[in-house]
N, C-alpha and C positions, 0 to 999 in steps of 0.2 A: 778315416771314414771312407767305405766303400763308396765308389760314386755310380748311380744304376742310369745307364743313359737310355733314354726311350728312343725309338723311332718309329715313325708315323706319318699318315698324310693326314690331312683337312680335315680330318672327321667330328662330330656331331659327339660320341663316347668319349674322343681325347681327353674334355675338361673336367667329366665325370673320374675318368684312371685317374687325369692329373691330382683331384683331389683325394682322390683314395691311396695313391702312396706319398701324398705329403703327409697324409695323418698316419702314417705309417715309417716312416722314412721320411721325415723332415728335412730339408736342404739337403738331401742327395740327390735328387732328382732333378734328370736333362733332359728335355727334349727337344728331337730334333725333326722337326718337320721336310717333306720330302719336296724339292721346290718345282714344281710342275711348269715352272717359266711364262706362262701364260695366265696366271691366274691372281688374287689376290686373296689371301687368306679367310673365309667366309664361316666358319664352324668355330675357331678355336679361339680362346679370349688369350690374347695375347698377356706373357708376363717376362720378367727377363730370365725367368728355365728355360724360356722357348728360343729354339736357333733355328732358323730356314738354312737349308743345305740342298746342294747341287751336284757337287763332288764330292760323290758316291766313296768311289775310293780314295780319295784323299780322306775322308772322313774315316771310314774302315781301318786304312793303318795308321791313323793316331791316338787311335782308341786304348788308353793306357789296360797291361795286361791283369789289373788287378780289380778294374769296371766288372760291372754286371750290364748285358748287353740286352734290352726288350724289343722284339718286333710288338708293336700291334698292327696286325694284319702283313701283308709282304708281299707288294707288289711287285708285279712281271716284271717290272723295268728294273728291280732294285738287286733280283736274284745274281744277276749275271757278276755283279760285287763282293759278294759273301766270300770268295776265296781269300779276299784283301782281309778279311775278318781274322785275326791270330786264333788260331783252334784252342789257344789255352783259356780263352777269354769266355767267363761261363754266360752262355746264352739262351734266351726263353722267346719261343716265337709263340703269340697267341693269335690263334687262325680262328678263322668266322668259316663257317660254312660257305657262305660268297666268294672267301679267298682261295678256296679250295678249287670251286666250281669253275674260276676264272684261270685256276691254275692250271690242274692236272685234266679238264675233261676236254676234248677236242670241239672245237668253237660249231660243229656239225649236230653233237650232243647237246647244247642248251637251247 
């Protein structure tokens, strides 16, 4: 059984996805929250799919090559890791309009 690992921050939509591919994908689903070190988790109902994670890249190359990889959303801080990601490992980044704006447009533009 494939295993699809999520990763995500604190958000408000996580519990909604989470529910939508457990009824889709029952016990495949991981996720792993992005730990902001300052903060305590306030959006997501905590369950044991959920892992708080810090290290980025320790996380990245243990990610076995046969997983399905999901960003929701992909934060600035998180980018500079992805090389740690095996390219063979299939991956689906779903981007918000926010995530774009915050990414690609120069901070003089918003």
């Amino acid at each position: 059984m494939t295993e699809i690992l999520h990763f995500c921050d604190d958000e408000k939509f996580i519990n909604s996805a989470y529910r939508q591919f457990e009824e889709l994908y029952p016990g495949q689903n991981k996720f792993f929250v992005y730990d902001k070190g300052n903060s305590e988790i306030k959006h997501i109902q905590w369950t044991p799919d959920f892992n708080l994670i810090s290290d980025f890249k320790k996380s990245f190359q243990q990610i076995p090559a046969e997983s399905i990889v999901i960003f929701h959303s992909l934060p600035g801080r998180i980018i500079k890791y992805l090389p740690y990601l095996d390219e063979s490992i299939k991956t689906v980044w779903f981007i918000l309009r926010f995530t774009m704006i915050l990414i690609f447009m120069p901070k003089t533009s918003r």
